[in-house]
C-alpha positions as CSV (number, residue, x, y, z in Angstrom):
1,X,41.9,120.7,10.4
2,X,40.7,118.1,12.6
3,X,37.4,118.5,14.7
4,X,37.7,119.3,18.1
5,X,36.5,116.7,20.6
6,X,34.0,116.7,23.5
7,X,36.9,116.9,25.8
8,X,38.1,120.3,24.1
9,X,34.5,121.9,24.1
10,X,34.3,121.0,27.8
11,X,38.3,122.4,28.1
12,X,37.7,125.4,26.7
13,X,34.0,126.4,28.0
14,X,36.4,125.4,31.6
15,X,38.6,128.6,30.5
16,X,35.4,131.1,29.5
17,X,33.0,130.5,32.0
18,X,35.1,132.3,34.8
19,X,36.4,134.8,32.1
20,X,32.6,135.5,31.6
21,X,31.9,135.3,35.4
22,X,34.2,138.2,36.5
23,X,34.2,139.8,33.5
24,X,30.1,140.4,34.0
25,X,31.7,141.4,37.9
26,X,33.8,143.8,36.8
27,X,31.4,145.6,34.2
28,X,28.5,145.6,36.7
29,X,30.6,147.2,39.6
30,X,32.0,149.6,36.7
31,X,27.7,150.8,36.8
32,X,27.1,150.5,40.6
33,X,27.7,153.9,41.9
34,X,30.1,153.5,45.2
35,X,30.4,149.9,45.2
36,X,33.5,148.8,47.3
37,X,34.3,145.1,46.4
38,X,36.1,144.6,49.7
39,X,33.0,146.1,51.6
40,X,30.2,144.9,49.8
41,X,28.6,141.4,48.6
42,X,28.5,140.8,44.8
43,X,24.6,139.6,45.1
44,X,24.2,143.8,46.0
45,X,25.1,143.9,42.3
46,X,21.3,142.8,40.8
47,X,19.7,144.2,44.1
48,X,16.9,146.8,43.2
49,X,19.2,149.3,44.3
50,X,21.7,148.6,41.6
51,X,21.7,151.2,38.8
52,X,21.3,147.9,36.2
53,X,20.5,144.9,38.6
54,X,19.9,143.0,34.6
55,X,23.8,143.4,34.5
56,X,24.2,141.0,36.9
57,X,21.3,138.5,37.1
58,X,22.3,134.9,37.7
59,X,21.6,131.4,35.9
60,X,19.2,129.6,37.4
């Protein structure tokens, strides 16, 4: 089996990152009581008055 290259790391991290992304945006909506995705900005996911703001905390 031949060992994947720098280019297929960065190929396939280009495929999880978003997975990861919305996938974290769906779960943390899934725990925010009443939030509306059309009516609401995803940042009022780690506000203080989300149920789990850690669900949703971003990379800095």
């Amino acid at each position: 089996m031949p060992v994947p290259s720098s280019t297929d790391r960065l190929l396939h991290a280009m495929y999880a990152v978003p997975a990861l992304y919305f996938g974290t945006l769906v779960l943390a909506a899934m725990l925010y009581p009443g939030y509306n995705h059309m009516g609401q900005f995803t940042s009022e996911l780690g506000s203080h008055s989300a149920r789990y703001p850690w669900c949703s905390m971003q990379v800095r």
